[in-house]
C-alpha positions as CSV (number, residue, x, y, z in Angstrom):
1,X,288.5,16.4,53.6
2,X,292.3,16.2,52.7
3,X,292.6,12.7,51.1
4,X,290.2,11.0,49.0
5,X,289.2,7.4,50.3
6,X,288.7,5.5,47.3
7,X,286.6,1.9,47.8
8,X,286.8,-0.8,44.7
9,X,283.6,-2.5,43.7
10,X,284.8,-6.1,41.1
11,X,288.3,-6.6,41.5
12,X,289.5,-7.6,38.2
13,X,292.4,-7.2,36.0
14,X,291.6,-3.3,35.5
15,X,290.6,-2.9,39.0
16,X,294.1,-3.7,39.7
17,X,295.8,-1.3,37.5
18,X,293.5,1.4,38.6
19,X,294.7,0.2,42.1
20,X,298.0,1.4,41.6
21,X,297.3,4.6,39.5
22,X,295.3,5.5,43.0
23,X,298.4,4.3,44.8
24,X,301.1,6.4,42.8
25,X,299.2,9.5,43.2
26,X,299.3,9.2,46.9
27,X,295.7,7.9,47.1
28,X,294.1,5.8,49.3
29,X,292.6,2.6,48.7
30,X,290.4,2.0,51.8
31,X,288.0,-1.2,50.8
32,X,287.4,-3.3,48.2
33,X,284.1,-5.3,47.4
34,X,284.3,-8.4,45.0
35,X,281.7,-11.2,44.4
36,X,284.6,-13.9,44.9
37,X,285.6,-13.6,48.4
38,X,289.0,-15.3,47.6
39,X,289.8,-13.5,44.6
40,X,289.1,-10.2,46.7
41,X,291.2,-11.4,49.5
42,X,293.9,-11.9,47.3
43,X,293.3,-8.3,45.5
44,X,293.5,-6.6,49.4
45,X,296.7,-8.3,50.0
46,X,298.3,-7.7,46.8
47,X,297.0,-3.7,46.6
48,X,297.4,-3.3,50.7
49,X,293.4,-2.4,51.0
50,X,292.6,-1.7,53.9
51,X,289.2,-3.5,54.6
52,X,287.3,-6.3,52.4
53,X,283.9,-5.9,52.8
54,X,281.1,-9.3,52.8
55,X,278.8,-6.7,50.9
56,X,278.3,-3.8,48.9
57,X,275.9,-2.4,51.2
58,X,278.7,-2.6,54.0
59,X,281.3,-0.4,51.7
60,X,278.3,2.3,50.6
61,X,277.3,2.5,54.4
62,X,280.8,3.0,55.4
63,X,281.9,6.4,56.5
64,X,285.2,6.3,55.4
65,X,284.6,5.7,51.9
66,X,284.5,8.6,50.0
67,X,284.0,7.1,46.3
68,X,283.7,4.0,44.7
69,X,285.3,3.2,41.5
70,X,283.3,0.4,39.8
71,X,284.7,-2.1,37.7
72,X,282.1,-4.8,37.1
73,X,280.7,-6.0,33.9
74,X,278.5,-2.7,32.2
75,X,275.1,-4.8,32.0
76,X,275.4,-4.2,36.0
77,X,276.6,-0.8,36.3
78,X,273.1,1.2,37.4
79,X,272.4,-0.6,40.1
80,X,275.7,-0.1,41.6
81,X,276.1,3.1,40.7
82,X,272.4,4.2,42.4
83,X,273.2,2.3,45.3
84,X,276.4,3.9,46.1
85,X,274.7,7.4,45.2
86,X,271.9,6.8,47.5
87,X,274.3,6.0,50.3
88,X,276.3,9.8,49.6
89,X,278.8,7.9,47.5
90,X,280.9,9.9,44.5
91,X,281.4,7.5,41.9
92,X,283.9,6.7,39.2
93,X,282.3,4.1,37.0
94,X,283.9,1.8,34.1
95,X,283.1,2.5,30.1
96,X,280.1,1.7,29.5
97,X,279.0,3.8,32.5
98,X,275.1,2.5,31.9
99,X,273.2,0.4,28.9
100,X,270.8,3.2,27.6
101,X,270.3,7.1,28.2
102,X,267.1,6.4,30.4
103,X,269.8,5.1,33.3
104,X,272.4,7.5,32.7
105,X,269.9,10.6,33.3
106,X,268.6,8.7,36.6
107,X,272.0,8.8,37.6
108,X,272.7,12.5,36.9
109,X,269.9,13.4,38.5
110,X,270.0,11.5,42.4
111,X,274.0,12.6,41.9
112,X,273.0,16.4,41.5
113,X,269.8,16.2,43.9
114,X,272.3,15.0,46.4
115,X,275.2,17.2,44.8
116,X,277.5,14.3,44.1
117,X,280.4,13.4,41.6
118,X,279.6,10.9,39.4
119,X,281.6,10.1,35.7
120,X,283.2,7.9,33.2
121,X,286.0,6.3,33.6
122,X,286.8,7.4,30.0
123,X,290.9,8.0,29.0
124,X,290.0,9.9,26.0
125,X,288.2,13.2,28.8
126,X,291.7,13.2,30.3
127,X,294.7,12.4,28.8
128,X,296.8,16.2,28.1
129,X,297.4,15.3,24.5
130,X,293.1,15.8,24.0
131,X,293.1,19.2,25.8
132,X,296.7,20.2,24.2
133,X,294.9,19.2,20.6
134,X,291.7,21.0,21.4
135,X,293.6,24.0,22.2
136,X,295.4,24.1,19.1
137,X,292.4,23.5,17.2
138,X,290.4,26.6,18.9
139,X,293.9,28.3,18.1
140,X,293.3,28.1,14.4
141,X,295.9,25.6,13.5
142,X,293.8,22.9,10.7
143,X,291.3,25.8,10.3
144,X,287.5,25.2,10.4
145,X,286.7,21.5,11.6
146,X,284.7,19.7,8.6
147,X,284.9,15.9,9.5
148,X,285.8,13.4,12.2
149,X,286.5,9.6,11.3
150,X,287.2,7.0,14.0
151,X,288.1,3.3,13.4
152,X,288.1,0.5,15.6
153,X,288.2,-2.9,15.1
154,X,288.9,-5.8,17.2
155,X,289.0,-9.5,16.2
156,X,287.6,-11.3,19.5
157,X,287.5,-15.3,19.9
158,X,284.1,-16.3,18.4
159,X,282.4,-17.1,21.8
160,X,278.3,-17.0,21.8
161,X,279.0,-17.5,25.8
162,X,281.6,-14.5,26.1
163,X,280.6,-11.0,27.4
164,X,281.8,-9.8,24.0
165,X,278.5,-12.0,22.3
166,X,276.5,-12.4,25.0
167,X,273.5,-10.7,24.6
168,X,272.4,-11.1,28.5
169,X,275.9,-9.5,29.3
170,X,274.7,-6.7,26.7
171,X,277.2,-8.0,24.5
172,X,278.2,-6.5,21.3
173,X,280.4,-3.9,19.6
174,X,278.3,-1.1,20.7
175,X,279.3,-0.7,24.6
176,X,282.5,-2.4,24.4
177,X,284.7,-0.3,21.8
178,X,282.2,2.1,20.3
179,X,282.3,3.9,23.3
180,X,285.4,5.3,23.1
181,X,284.8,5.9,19.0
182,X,281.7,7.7,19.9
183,X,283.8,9.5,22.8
184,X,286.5,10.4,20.7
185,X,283.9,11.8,18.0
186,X,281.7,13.5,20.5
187,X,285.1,15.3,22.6
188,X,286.2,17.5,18.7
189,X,282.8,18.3,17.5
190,X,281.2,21.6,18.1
191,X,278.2,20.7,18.8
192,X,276.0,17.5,19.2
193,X,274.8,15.5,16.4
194,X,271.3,16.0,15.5
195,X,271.3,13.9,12.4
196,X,272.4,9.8,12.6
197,X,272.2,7.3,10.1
198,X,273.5,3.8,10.7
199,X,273.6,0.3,9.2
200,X,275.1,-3.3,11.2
201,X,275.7,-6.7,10.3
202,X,274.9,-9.0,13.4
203,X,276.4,-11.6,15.2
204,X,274.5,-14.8,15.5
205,X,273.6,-14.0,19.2
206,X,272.0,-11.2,17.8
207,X,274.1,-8.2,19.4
208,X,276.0,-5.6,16.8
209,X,279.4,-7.4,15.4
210,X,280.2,-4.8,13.3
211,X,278.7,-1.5,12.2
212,X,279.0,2.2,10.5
213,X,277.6,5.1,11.7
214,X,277.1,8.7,9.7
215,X,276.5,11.9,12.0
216,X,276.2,15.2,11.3
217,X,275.1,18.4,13.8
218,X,274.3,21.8,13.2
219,X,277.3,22.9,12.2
220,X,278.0,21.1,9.0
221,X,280.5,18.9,11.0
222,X,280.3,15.1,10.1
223,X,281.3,12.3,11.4
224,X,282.2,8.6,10.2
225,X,282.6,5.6,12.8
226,X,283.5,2.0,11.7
227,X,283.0,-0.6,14.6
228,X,284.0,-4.5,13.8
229,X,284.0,-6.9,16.9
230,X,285.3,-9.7,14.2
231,X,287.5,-7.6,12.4
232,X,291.0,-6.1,13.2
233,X,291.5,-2.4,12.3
234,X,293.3,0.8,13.8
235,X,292.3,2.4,16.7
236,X,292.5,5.8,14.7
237,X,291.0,8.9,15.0
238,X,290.9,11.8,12.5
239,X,289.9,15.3,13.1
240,X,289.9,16.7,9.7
241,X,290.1,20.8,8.9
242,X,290.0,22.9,6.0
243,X,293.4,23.4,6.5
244,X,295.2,20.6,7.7
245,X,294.2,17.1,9.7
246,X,295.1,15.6,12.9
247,X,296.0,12.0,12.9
248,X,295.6,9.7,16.4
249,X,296.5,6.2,16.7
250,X,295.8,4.0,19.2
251,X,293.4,6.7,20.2
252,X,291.6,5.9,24.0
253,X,295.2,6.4,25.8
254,X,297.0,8.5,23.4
255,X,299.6,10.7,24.3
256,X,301.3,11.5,20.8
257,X,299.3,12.9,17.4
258,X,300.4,14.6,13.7
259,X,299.5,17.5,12.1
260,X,298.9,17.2,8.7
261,X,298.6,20.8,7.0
262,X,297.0,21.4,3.6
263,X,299.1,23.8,2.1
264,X,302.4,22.2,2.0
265,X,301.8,18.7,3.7
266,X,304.2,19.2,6.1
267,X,303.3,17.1,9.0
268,X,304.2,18.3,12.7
269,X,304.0,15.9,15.4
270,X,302.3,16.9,19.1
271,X,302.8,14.9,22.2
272,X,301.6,15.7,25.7
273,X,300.9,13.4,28.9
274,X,302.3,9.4,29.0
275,X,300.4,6.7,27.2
276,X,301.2,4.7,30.7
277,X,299.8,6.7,33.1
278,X,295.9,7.2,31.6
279,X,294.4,6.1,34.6
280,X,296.2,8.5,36.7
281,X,294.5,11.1,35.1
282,X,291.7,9.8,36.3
283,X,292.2,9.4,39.7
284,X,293.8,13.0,39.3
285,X,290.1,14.2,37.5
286,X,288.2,13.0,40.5
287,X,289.7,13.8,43.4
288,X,289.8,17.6,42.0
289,X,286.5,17.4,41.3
290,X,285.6,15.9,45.2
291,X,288.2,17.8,46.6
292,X,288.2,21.5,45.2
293,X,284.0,21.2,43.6
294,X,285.4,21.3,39.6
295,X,282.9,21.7,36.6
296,X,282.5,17.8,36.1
297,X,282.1,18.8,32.4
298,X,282.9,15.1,30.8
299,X,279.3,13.7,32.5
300,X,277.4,15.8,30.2
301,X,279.5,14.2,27.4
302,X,279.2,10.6,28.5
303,X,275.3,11.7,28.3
304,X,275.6,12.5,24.7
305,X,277.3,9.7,24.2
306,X,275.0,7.4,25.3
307,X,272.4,9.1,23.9
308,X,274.0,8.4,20.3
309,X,274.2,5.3,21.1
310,X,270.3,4.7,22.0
311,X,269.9,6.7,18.6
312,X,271.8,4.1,16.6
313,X,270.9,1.1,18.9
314,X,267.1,1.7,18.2
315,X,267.5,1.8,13.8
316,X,269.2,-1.3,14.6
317,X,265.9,-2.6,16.9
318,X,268.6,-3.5,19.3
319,X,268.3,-2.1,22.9
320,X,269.3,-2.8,26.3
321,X,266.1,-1.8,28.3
322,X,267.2,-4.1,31.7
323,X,268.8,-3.3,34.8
């Protein structure tokens, strides 16, 4: 297999950006699947799909499609994703990739019994200025990691009805931004946290509006993560050293970061990769690992992930059990 035959299940707005980043790596966009027939009409036209399927069962039974990237809502992600894995699918799923850590090992485990590609589409696994930073810090430069700190705070319209509130469209701060904060968190430590502590102040649909989470593993490394659905504040990441800190804003498709060292406070900037071409990466992730069999090491992270998720979701008697 030469080229990768991608198939698109939900054609919305970030369906159509990772459209083109297929597109402008020389990928090819074979079908698309959408629950407006219209709307996905339109999307072939406009992307120059190949094939608009009536059903998802049409695109996983198609022998042309290699993957599917899925870009429906997150509170219908497993089904998807088992049905395209069933039918010898690779898939390339949207953050959150499942609600809880119950689906997500489900997944891994059809995907390996039928030795598939499955991950996240998560920026933060590929953009070069992550692996140029984690180099640097295995290199030495801010000395022995002692704390992580994300922020991340957006100010959404107060909507009980909106997927952002909605506790039937597993609404809440949780799966929407604290994935990437958890991401970010999870990508610098050493190890996994085995210690979590967590308070949240909830919305009046009952799903997390804002929280803070403590962490710490077996290293002595802590974390700090603020989340606010109703509150703006920077997407910023800190990885902090004993000698010297790394500073990242606008953190899930960064591609520039400072260097603040102790001793003097001089302050060097690093840059690697383009902020506008994160989903690129992506595509470029995938088809290596499809193509050439790669160590699909970021799965094993989204599983840790989620599983600090579940952790805090469950002190907060707030889970998604459904499917």
């Amino acid at each position: 297999m030469g080229q990768v035959n991608w198939g698109i299940v939900g054609p919305g707005g970030i369906a159509g950006d990772f459209a083109k980043a297929i597109k402008a790596v020389n990928g090819h966009i074979y079908g698309v699947w959408g629950r407006n027939m219209d709307k996905t009409r339109r999307f072939a036209e406009q992307e120059g799909v190949d094939h608009v399927y009536e059903n998802t069962e049409d695109m996983y039974r198609d022998d042309q499609v290699d993957v599917v990237y899925i870009a429906t809502p997150h509170s219908i992600h497993y089904s998807y994703i088992m049905d395209a894995l069933k039918n010898g699918k690779h898939v390339l799923c949207e953050k959150a990739i499942t609600m809880n850590g119950r689906q997500l090992k489900a997944i891994a485990e059809l995907a390996e019994e039928k030795g598939l590609v499955v991950a996240e589409a998560m920026t933060i696994y590929h953009m070069p200025l992550y692996k140029k930073l984690r180099e640097m810090i295995e290199e030495g430069k801010i000395g022995r990691i002692n704390m992580v700190n994300v922020t991340f705070g957006s100010c959404k319209e107060d909507d009980p009805e909106n997927r952002f509130f909605n506790p039937d469209l597993a609404g809440g701060g949780m799966l929407d931004i604290g994935t990437y904060a958890l991401s970010f968190t999870r990508f610098f430590l050493s190890g996994q946290p085995t210690e979590l502590h967590t308070t949240v102040k909830k919305h009046e649909t009952g799903v997390d509006e804002q929280s803070g989470i403590v962490m710490k593993n077996d290293h002595d490394e802590m974390a700090v993560v603020s989340l606010a659905m109703r509150a703006k504040m920077p997407k910023r990441g800190i990885v902090a050293g004993d000698e010297g800190f790394i500073t990242v804003d606008n953190f899930p498709r960064a591609d520039q970061a400072t260097i603040t060292y102790t001793a003097d406070g001089s302050v060097e900037t690093v840059e690697a990769g383009v902020e506008a071409d994160a989903l690129q990466y992506e595509v470029e992730a995938m088809n290596d690992l499809i193509l050439n069999k790669g160590d699909n090491w970021t799965l094993a992270l989204s599983r840790e992930v989620m599983d600090l998720m579940d952790d805090a979701r469950q002190q907060w008697n707030l889970t998604y059990d459904f499917e």
